[in-house]
C-alpha positions as CSV (number, residue, x, y, z in Angstrom):
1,X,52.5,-50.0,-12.5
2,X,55.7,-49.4,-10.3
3,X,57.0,-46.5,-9.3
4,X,59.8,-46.2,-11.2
5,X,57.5,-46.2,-14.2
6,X,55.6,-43.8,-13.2
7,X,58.6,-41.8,-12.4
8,X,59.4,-42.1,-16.5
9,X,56.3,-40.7,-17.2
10,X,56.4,-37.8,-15.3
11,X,60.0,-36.8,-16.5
12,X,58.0,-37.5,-19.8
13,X,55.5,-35.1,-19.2
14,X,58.1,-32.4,-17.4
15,X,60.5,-32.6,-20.4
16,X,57.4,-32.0,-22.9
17,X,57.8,-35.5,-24.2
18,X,54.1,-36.2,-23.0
19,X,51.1,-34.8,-22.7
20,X,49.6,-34.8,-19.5
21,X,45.9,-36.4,-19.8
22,X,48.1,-39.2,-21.9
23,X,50.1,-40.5,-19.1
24,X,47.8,-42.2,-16.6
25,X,46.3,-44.2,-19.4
26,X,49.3,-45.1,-21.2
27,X,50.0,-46.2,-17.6
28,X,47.0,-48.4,-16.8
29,X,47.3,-49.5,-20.6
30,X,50.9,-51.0,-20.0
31,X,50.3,-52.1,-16.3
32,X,47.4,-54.5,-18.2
33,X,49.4,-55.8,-21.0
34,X,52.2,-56.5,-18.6
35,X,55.0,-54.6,-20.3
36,X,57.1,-51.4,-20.1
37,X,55.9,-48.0,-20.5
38,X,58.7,-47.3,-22.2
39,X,58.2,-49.7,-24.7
40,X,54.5,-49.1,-24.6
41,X,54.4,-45.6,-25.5
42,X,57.3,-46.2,-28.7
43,X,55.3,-48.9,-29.6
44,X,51.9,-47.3,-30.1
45,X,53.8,-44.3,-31.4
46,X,52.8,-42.1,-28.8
47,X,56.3,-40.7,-28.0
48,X,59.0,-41.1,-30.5
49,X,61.8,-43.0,-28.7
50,X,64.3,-40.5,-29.5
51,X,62.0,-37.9,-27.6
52,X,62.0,-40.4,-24.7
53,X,65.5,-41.1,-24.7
54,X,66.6,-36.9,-25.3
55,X,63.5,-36.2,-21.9
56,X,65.5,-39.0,-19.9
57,X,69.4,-37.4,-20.9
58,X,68.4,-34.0,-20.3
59,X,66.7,-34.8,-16.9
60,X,70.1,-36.2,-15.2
61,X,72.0,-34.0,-17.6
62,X,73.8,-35.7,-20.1
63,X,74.0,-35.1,-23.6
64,X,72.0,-37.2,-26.2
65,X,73.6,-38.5,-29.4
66,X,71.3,-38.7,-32.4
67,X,73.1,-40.7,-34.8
68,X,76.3,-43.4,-34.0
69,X,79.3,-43.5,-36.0
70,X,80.4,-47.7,-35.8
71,X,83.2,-47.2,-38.3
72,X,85.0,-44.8,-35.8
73,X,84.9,-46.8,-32.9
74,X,88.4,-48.3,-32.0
75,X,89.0,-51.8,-32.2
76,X,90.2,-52.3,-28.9
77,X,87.7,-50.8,-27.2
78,X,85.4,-53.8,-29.0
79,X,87.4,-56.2,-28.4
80,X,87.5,-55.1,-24.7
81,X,83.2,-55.1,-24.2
82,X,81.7,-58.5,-24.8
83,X,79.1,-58.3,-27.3
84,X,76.2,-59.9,-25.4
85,X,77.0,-57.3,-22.5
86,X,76.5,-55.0,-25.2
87,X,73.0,-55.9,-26.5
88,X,71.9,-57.3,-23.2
89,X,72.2,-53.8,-21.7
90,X,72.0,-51.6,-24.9
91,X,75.6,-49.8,-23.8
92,X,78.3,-49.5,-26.8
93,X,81.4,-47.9,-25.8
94,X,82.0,-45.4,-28.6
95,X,85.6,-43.8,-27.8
96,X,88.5,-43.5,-24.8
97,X,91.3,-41.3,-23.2
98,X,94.0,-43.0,-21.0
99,X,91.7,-42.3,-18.0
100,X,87.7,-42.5,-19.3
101,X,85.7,-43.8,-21.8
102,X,82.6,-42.4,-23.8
103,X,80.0,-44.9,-23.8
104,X,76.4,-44.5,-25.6
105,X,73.6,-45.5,-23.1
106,X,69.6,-46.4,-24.1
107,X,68.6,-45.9,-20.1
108,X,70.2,-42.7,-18.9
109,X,68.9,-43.4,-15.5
110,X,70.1,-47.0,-15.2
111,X,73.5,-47.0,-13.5
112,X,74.1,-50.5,-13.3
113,X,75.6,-50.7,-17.0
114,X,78.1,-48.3,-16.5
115,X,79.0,-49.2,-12.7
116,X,79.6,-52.6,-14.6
117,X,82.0,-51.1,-17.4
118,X,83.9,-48.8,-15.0
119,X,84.9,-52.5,-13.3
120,X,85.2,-54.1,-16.6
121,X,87.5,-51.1,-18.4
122,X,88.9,-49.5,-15.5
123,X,88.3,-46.3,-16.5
124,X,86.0,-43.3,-15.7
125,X,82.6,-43.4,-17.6
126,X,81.0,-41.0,-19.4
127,X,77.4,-41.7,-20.4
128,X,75.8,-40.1,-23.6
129,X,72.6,-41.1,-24.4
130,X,71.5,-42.6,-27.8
131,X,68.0,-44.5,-28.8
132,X,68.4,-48.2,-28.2
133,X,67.4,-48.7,-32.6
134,X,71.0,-46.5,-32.7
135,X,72.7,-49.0,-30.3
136,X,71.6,-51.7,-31.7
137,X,72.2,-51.4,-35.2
138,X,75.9,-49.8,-34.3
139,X,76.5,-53.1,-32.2
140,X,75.7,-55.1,-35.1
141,X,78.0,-52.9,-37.7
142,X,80.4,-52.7,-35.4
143,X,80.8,-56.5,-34.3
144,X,80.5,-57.4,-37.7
145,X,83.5,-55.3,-39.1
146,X,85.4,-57.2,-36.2
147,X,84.1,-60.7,-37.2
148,X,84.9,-60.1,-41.2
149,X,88.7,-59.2,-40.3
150,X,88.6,-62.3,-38.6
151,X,87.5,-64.2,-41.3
152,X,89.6,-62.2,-43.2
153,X,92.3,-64.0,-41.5
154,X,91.3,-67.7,-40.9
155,X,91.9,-70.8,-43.1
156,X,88.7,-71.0,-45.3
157,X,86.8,-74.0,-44.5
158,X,88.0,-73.7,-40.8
159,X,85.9,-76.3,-38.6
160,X,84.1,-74.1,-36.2
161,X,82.6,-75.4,-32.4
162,X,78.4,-76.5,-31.3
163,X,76.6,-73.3,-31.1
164,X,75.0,-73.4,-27.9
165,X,73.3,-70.3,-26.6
166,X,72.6,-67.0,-29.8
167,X,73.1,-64.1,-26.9
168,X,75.8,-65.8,-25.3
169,X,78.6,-65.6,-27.7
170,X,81.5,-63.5,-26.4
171,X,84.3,-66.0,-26.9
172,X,82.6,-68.0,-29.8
173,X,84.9,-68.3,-33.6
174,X,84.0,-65.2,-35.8
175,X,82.0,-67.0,-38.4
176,X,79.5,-68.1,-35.4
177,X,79.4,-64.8,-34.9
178,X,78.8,-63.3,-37.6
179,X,76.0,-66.3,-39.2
180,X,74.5,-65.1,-35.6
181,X,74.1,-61.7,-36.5
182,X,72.2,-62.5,-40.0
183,X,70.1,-64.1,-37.4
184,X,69.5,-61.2,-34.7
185,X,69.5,-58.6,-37.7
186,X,66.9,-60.7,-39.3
187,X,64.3,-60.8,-36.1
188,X,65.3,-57.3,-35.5
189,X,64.4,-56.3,-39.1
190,X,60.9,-58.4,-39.0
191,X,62.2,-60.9,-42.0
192,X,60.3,-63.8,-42.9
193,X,63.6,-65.0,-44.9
194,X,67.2,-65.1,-45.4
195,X,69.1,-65.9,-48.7
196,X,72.8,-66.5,-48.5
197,X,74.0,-66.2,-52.6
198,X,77.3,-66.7,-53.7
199,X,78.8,-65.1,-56.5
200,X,82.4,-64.8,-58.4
201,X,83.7,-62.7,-56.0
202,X,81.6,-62.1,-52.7
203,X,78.3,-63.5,-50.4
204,X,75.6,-61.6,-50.9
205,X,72.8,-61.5,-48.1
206,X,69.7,-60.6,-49.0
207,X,66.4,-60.5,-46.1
208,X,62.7,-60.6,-47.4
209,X,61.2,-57.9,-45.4
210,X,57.2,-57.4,-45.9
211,X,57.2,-59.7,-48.9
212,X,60.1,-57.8,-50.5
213,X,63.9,-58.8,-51.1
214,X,66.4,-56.5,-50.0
215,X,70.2,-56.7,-50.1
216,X,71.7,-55.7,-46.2
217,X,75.0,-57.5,-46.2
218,X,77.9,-59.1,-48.4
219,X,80.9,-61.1,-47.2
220,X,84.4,-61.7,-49.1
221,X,84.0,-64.9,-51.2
222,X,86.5,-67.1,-48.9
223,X,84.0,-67.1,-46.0
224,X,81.3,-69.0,-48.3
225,X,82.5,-72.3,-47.5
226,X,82.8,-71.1,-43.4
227,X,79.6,-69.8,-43.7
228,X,77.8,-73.0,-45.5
229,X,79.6,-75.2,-42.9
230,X,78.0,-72.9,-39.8
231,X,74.7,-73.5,-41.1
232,X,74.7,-77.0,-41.6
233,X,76.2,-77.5,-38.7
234,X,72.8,-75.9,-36.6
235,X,70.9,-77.5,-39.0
236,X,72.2,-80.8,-38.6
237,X,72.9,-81.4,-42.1
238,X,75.8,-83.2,-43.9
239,X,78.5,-80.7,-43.9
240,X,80.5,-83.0,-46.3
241,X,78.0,-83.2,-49.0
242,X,77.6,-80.4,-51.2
243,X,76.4,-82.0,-54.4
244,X,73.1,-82.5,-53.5
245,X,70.1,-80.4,-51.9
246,X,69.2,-80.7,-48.3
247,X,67.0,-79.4,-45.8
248,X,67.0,-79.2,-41.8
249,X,65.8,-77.1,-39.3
250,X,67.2,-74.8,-36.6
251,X,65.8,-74.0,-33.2
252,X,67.2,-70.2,-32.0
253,X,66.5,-68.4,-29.3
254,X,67.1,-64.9,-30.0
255,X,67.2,-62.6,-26.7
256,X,64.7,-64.4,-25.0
257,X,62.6,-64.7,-28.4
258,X,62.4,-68.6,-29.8
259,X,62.4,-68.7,-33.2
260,X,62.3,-71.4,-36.1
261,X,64.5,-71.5,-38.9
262,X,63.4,-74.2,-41.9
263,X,66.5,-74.5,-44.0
264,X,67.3,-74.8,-47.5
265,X,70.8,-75.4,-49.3
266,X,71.0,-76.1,-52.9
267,X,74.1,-76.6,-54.9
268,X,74.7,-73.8,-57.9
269,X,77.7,-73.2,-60.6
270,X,79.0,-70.4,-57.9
271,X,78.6,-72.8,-55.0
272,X,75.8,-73.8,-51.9
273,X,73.6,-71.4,-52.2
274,X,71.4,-71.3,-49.1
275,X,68.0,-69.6,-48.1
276,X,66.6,-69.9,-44.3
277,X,62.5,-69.1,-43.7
278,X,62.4,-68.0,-40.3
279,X,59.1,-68.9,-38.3
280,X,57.9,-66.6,-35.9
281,X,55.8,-68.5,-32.9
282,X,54.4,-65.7,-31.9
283,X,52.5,-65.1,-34.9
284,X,50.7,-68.1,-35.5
285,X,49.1,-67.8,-32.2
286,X,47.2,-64.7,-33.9
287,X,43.6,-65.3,-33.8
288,X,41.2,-64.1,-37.3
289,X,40.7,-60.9,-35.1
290,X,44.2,-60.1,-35.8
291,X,44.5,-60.3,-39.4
292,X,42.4,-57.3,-40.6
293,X,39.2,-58.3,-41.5
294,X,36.1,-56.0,-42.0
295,X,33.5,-57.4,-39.4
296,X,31.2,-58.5,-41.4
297,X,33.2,-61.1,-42.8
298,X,35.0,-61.7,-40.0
299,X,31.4,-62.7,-38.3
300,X,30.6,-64.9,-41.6
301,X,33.7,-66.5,-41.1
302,X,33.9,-67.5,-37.1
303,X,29.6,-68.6,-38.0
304,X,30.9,-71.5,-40.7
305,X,34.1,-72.5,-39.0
306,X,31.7,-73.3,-35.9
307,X,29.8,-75.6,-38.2
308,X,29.8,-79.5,-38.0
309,X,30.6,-80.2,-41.5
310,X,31.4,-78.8,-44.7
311,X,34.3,-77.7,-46.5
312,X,36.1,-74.1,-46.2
313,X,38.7,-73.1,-49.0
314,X,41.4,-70.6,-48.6
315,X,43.1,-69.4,-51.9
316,X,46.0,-67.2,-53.2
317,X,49.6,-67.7,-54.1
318,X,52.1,-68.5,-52.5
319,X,53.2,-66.3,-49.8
320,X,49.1,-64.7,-49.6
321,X,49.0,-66.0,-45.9
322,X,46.7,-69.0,-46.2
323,X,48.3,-71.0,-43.8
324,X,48.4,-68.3,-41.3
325,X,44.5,-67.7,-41.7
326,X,43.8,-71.6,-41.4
327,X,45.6,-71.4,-38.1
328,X,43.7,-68.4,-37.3
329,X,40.5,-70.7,-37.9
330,X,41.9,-73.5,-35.8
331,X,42.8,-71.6,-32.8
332,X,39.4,-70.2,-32.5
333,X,37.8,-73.1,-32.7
334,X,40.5,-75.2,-30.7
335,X,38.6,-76.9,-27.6
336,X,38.8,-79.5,-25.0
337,X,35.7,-81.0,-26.7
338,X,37.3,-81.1,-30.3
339,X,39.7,-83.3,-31.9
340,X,41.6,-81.4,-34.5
341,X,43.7,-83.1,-37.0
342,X,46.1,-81.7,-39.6
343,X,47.9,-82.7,-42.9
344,X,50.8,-80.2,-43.4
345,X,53.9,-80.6,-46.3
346,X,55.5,-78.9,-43.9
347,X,54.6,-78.7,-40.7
348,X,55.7,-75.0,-39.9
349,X,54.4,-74.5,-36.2
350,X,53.3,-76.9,-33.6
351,X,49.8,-76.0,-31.8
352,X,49.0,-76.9,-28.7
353,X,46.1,-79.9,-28.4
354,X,46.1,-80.6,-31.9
355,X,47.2,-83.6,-33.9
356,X,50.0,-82.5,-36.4
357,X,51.3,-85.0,-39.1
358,X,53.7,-84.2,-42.0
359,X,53.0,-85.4,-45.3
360,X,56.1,-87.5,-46.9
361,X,55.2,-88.2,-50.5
362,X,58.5,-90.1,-50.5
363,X,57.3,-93.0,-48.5
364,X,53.7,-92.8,-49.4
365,X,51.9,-90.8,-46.8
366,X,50.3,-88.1,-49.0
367,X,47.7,-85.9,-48.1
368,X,45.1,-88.1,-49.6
369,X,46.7,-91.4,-47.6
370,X,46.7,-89.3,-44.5
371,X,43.4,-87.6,-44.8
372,X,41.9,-91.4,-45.3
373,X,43.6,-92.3,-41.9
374,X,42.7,-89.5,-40.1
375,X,38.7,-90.6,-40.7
376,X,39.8,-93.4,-38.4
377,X,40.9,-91.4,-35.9
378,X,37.1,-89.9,-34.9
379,X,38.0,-86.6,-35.6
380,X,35.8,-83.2,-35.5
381,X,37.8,-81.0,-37.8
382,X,40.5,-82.0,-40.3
383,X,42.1,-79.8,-41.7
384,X,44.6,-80.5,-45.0
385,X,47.4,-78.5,-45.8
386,X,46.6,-78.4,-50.1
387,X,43.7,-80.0,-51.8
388,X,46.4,-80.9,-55.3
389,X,44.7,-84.0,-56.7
390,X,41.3,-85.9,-57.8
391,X,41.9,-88.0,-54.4
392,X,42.2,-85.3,-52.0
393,X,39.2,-83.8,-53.0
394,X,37.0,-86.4,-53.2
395,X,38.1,-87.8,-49.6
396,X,37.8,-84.3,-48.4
397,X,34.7,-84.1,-49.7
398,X,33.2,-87.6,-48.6
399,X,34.6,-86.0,-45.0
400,X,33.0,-83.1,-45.2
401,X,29.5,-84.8,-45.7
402,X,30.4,-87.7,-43.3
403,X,30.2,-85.0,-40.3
404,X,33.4,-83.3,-40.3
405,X,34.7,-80.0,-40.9
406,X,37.6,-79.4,-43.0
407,X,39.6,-76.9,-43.8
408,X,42.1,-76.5,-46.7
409,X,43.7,-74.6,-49.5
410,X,43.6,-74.5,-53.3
411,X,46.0,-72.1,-55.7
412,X,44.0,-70.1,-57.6
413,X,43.7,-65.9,-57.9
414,X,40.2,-65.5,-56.5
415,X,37.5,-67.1,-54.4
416,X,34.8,-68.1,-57.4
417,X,37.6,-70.2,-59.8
418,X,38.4,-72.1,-56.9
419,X,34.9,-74.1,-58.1
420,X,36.0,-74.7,-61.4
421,X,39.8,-75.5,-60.1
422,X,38.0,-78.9,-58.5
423,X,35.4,-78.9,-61.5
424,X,39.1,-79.6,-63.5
425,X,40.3,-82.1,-60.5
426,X,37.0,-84.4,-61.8
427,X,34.8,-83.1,-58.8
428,X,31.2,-83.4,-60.2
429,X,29.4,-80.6,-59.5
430,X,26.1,-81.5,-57.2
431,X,29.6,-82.9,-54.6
432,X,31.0,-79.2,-55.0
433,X,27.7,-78.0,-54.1
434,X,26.9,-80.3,-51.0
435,X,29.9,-79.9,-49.7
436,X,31.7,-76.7,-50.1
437,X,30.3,-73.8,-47.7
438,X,32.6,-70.7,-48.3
439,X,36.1,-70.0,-50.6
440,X,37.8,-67.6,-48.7
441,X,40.4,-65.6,-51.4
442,X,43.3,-63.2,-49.9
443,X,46.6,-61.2,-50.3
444,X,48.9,-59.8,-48.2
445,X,49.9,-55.7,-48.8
446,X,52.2,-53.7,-47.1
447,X,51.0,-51.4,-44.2
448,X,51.9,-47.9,-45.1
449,X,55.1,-46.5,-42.5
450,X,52.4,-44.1,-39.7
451,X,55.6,-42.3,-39.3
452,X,56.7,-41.3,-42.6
453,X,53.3,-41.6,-44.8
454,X,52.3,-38.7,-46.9
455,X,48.7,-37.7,-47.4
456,X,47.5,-36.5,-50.6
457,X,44.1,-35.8,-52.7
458,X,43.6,-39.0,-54.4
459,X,42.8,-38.4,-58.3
460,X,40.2,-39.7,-61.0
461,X,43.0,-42.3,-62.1
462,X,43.0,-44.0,-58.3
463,X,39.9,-44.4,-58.2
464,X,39.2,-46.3,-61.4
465,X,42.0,-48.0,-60.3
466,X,40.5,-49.5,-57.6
467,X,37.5,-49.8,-59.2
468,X,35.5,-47.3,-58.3
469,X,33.1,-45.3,-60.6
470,X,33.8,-42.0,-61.2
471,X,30.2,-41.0,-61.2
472,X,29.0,-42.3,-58.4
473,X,32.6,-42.0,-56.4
474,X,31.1,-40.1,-53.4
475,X,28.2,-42.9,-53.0
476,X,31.3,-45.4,-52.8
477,X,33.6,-43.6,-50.9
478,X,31.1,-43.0,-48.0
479,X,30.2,-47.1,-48.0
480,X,33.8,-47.7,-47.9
481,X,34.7,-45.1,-45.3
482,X,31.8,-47.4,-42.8
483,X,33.4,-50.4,-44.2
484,X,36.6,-49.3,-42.7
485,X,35.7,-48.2,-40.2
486,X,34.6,-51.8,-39.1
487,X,38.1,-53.3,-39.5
488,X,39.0,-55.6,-36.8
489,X,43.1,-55.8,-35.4
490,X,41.9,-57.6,-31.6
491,X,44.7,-57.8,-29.4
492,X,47.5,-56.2,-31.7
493,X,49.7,-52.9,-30.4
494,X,47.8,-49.9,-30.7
495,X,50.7,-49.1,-33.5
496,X,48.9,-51.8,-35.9
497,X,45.7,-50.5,-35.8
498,X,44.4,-48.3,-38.7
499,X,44.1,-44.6,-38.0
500,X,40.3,-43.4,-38.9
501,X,39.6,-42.2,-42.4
502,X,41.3,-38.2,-42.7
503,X,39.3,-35.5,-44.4
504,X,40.5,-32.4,-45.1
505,X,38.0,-29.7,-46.2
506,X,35.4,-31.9,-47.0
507,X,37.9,-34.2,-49.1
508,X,38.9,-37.8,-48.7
509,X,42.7,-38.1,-48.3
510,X,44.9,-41.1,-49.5
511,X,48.5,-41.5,-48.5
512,X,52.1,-42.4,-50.1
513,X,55.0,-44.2,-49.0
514,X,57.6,-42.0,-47.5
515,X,61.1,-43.4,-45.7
516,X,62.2,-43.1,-42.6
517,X,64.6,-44.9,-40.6
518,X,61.6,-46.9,-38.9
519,X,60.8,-48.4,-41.7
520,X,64.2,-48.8,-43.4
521,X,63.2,-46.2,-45.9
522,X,60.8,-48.5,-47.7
523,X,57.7,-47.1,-46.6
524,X,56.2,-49.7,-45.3
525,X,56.1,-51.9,-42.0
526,X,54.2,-54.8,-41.4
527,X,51.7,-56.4,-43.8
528,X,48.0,-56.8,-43.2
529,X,45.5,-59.4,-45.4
530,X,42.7,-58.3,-47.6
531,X,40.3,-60.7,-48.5
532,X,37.4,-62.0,-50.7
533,X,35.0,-64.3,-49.0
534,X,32.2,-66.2,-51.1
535,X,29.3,-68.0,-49.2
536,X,28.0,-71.0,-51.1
537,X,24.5,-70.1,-50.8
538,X,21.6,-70.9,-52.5
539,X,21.8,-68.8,-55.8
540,X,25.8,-69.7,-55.9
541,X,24.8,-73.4,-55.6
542,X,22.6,-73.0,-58.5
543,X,25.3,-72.0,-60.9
544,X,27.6,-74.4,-59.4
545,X,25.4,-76.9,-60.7
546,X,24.3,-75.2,-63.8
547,X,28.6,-75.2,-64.8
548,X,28.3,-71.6,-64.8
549,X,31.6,-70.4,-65.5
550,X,34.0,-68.6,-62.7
551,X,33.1,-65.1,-64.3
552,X,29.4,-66.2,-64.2
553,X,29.7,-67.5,-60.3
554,X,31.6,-63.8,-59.8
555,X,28.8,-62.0,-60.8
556,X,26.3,-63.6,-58.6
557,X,28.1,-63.4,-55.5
558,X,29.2,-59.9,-56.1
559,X,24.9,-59.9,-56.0
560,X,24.9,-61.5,-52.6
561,X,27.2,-58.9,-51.3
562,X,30.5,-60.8,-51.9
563,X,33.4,-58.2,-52.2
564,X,36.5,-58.6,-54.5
565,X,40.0,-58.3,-53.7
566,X,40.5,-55.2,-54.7
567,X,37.1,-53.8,-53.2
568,X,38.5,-55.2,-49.6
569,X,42.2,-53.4,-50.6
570,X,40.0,-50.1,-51.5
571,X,38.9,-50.4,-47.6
572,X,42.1,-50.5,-46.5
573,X,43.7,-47.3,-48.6
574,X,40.6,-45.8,-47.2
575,X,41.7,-46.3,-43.6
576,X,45.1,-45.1,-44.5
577,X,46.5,-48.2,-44.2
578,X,48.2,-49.1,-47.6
579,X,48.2,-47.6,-50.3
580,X,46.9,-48.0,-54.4
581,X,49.9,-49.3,-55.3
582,X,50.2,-52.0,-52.9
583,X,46.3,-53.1,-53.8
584,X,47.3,-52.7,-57.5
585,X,50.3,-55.4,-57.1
586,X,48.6,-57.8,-55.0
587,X,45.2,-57.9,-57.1
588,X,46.5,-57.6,-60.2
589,X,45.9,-61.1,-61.6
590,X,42.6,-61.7,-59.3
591,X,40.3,-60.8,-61.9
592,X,38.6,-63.5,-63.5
């Protein structure tokens, strides 16, 4: 770690950010992952940033601003401090005499910024420091405001230039700008979507954030057709067309972040209405380790996707993270010595050393044509993006006992009515049983806020809830406090990890949602999987070919030690993790 790091720290620990037996292994921690200790410590939520930021101000002696007022910041002064400066550097000039200007700083002992705005304004600087979340989101409200008067005043369908670089975009037409900034708010936000909706008289902006749609920004109704034209544009889409659907994709890199945008337009009675999933590469190079599984299933699971053949299912709805836990399975078990071939409708991340083909129904290449071509191709594990039809599943399974692995999904609620799902397809049952060596069922809940959660008792009403029997309660709390205790995040920031199981007086505590500006006042941040794994062993077989029916196969894997969904979810409200409410929402139709 360098100096100047360590420097931090000790300010840190003078200032009463830190405690002392903290610092040197915060310091070794963030030497060996390579990054900042500032960021380090916010991260893992050993220092609050604006504790950081207020130790840093107060050591060179300059005041620290807690909140920042955008809609007071004059418009010259914006138009006179190019935005990328601006986020690059997390500076934001905030007001200005004839002779200095106040300017809001994240790094109070970086001088470079201001050195470079003294030149730039010609004026004397005065710093006041502010957290770099303030900065940020004032840049973006304030940028914006400039961009919508803009558009306020341009000819509606006004052809805009190529967008080249998402940081660099100082001199670039307001709409660019502002279509950025859904972007960069997005990836700031952690959204998996974007929906751009038109309506009589504005554009409404909605971002899904942990599963959940939320409104954050609306436009005056004569940008839509700006705004429609941007996108397509990046997407490389027919701007001209707006009868039809269409979909493209977009390649952004977002302050040194690349991320994929797959994009969807659709024409409505209010006009193109437009909805962008944005595809983080970084997460689908998450191993199973970081997706939250108790160990003991996360040791079943590595075991059978190490074998040489069979068939592993992965179930839920849509949005339950199935892909994400096949590409778990596949980087695990991506080697040299393997050739790994996949079947995906749509392809939604390229991984490195494995063949990737897309589907296209349209001309014939189905997952049932490809999976036949891909037994030509000598491979080791296939793996198919959606077992839909009769063909799929019997090809899969001919694979499967031909000496292949494969890996796939099916849409059901739970693990055991995945059986009679390709029971229905016209899969006889001695095939199911030959071939199929786990179904692997799962959600996705919302990870309670760690700065803003409230404990509390839980009551006699959560615990039936989750399923747990009042009279022996203290019996199933105790196996569920080891079981949690086992939960396995790898490589993820210390932040992500669950806290151990709190007691107070001898009593288990649960916790609420509360709202902070960290979490955008939802309560939540991040999700995290629960899941329901059933082995295909011998007493499951039997039923399987018995015809038992889904309740029936339930019952005896529940007797091999299969947990259900909302068993796995109990684990995780246990840790302090989620809470009831989540499990309730995502379980609620997996009972057979």
């Amino acid at each position: 770690m360098s100096v100047e790091q360590r420097y931090i720290g000790e300010i840190l620990v003078r200032r009463g950010a830190l405690e002392p037996d903290k610092l040197e292994q915060a310091l070794e921690t963030a030497a060996d992952r390579a990054v900042d200790l500032r960021d380090f410590l916010v991260a893992t939520h050993t220092v609050e940033e604006d504790k950081v930021v207020r130790a840093l101000a107060d050591e060179v002696g300059i005041e620290f601003v807690e909140k920042l007022t955008a809609e007071a910041i004059p418009v010259d002064l914006i138009d006179a401090v190019p935005i990328n400066f601006a986020r690059q550097n997390h500076v934001l000039p905030l007001s200005h005499t004839d002779h200095s200007v106040r300017v809001a700083v994240a790094n109070p002992l970086d001088p470079f910024p201001i050195d470079d705005l003294r030149i730039l304004l010609g004026k004397t600087i005065i710093p006041v420091a502010a957290s770099e979340e303030a900065i940020d989101d004032a840049i973006n409200r304030v940028y914006e405001r400039k961009d919508e008067t803009a558009l306020a005043e341009a000819k509606e369908g006004e052809e805009v230039e190529e967008l080249r670089d998402l940081i660099d975009m100082t001199d670039e037409a307001p709409v660019i700008r502002w279509v950025n900034n859904l972007f960069y708010t997005a990836v700031k936000e952690r959204a998996s979507d974007i929906h751009i909706e038109p309506t009589d008289d504005k554009v409404i902006v909605r971002y899904r954030i942990d599963g959940r749609l939320v409104p954050r920004k609306e436009a005056n109704r004569g940008f839509l057709a700006s705004i429609v034209s941007r996108v397509k544009i990046e997407a490389g889409l027919n701007i001209a067309e707006k009868r039809l659907p269409q979909d493209g994709r977009i390649t952004k890199k977002i302050a040194g972040k690349v991320v994929d945008v797959r994009v969807s337009t659709i024409p409505t009675a209010k006009g193109e209405r437009i909805v962008m999933r944005l595809l983080d590469k970084e997460q689908v190079l998450l191993s199973l380790i970081d997706l939250g599984f108790a160990r003991r299933e996360l040791d079943q699971l590595e075991h059978l996707i190490n074998r040489p053949n069979g068939i592993i299912l992965v179930t839920g709805p849509t949005g339950s993270g199935k892909t994400t836990t096949l590409y778990g399975c596949l980087n695990t078990i991506n080697t040299p010595e393997k050739n790994i071939l996949t079947a995906e409708d749509p392809v939604e991340y390229e991984l490195r050393g494995i063949g990737q083909m897309q589907v296209q129904p349209k001309i014939g290449l189905t997952f049932a044509s490809g999976l036949r071509s891909f037994l030509r191709q000598d491979p080791d594990v296939i793996m198919v993006g959606e077992i839909r039809d009769h063909e799929t599943a019997e090809i899969a399974i001919h694979a499967s006992l031909t000496g292949h692995l494969v890996l796939s999904t099916l849409h059901t609620n739970d693990a055991p009515s995945a059986i009679t799902r390709l029971v229905d397809m016209d899969i006889q049952a001695y095939q199911i049983s030959s071939s199929v060596l786990a179904v692997l069922a799962q959600r996705l809940v919302r990870k309670l806020c760690p700065v803003c959660r409230t404990p509390y008792t839980p009551t006699a009403q959560d615990l039936r809830e989750l399923g747990i029997d009042i009279a022996s309660a203290q019996e199933k709390l105790a196996e569920l406090k080891r079981v949690a205790a086992t939960t396995v995040l790898g490589k993820q920031a210390a932040s992500t990890l669950p806290p151990p199981p709190d007691e107070h007086n001898g009593e288990l505590i649960f916790y609420h949602p509360g709202g902070c500006e960290a979490c955008s006042n939802t309560g939540y941040r991040g999700r995290i999987g629960i899941f329901e794994l059933m082995l295909i062993d011998e007493p499951v077989r039997r039923e399987i070919l018995n015809n038992s029916d889904a309740k029936t196969i339930q019952r005896v894997a529940q007797q091999q030690g299969m947990r259900l969904l909302r068993e796995d979810g109990a684990r995780q409200v246990v840790a302090g993790v989620t809470s009831v409410e989540e499990v309730l929402a995502a379980t609620q139709a997996a009972e057979v």
